[in-house]
Residue, then its C-alpha position, 0 to 999 in steps of 0.5 A: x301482176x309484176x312491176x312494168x314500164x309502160x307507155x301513154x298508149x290512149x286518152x278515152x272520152x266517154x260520151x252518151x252519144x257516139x256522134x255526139x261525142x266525136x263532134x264535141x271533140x272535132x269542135x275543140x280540136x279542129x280536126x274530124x275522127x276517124x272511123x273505129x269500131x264496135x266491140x261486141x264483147x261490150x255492146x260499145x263503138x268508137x271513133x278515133x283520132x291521131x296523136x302521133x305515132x305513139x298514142x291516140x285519142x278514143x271516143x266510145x259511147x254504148x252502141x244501141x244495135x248491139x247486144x247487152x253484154x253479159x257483162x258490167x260495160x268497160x270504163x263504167x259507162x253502165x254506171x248511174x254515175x258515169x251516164x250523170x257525167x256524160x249527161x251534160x256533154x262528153x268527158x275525158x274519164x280514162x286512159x290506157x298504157x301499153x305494156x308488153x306482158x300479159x303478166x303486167x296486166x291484171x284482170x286480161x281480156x282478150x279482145x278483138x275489133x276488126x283486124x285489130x287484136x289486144x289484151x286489156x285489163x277489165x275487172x269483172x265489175x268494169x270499174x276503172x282503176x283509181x276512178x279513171x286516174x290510174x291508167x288501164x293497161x293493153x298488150x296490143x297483139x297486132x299494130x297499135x291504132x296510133x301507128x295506122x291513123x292518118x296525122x292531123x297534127x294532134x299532139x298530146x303535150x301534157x295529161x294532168x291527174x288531179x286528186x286529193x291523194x297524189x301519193x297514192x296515184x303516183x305510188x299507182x302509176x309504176x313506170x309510166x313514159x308520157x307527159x303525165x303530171x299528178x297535182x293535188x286538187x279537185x278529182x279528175x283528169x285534164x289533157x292539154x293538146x296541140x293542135x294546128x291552130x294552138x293549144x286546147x284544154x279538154x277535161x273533166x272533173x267529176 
């Protein structure tokens, strides 16, 4: 993998349930999401949200109509650790930039959902780099989400990663665009978001 610029592409919020999750988000923000999809790669569905023209918010869960992969699921949702996490409620885990070379991606999958057509890196293992901090990368083959989903007027104003190594998070991010903060502290991650009526926090920390 080479060294790239990427771009803040989506924050994912795992969650135990898919409804569960988009409500727990709808509530906080005060917007609805918008319809996504299955993944049949990964026996998991989404629903999405607008953060503007350059990124947006994920909502995923393990689809329970689908096949079991024959694979670790992305974003650790198999894990005994991440069903914990998301036992008590929806989290933000993870986030994703998007890059515009195969070559800047390690571990490449292609994939496909709908019209949609992409690249991302998932390790055999489904592990998320860093534990979610550092971001995941995607080569969108055909128009990113953010450029199709309706404007509800949701904004990413800052993405805060928390951890007790910075150096090495920030040694692991490269180049990335966005309003994305390290701080030393307690692991997790952190997103401030502006809404149409004010700025809202969502996070966790694991």
């Amino acid at each position: 993998m080479v060294a790239c610029v990427s771009t803040l592409d989506h924050l994912v919020v795992a969650a135990d349930d898919l409804e569960r999750g988009a409500q727990w988000v709808a509530d906080r923000l005060g917007v609805g999401l918008d319809a996504g999809g299955r993944h049949a790669a990964f026996g998991t569905h989404n629903r999405l949200l607008s953060l503007g023209p350059d990124s947006y918010l994920e909502v995923i869960a393990v689809d329970p109509d689908a096949l079991a992969p024959d694979r670790p699921r992305w974003f650790e949702l198999d894990t005994a650790a991440m069903r914990e996490r998301v036992a008590d409620g929806p989290a933000l885990v993870h986030w994703v930039v998007r890059v515009d070379s195969v070559d800047e991606i390690a571990d490449p999958l292609e994939l496909s959902r709908g019209d949609n057509r992409w690249v991302i890196g998932v390790p055999p293992d489904g592990r998320m780099p860093l534990s979610g901090l550092a971001p995941s990368r995607i080569l969108w083959r055909t128009p990113p989400p953010s450029t199709l989903l309706p404007d509800k007027g949701v904004r990413l104003r800052q993405l805060v990663l928390s951890t007790d190594e910075p150096v090495l998070v920030r040694d692991a991010l490269g180049g990335v665009r966005g309003p994305v903060v390290v701080t030393e502290g307690a692991l997790g991650l952190s997103a401030t978001l502006d809404t149409p009526t004010g700025p809202v926090e969502v996070g966790h920390l694991q």
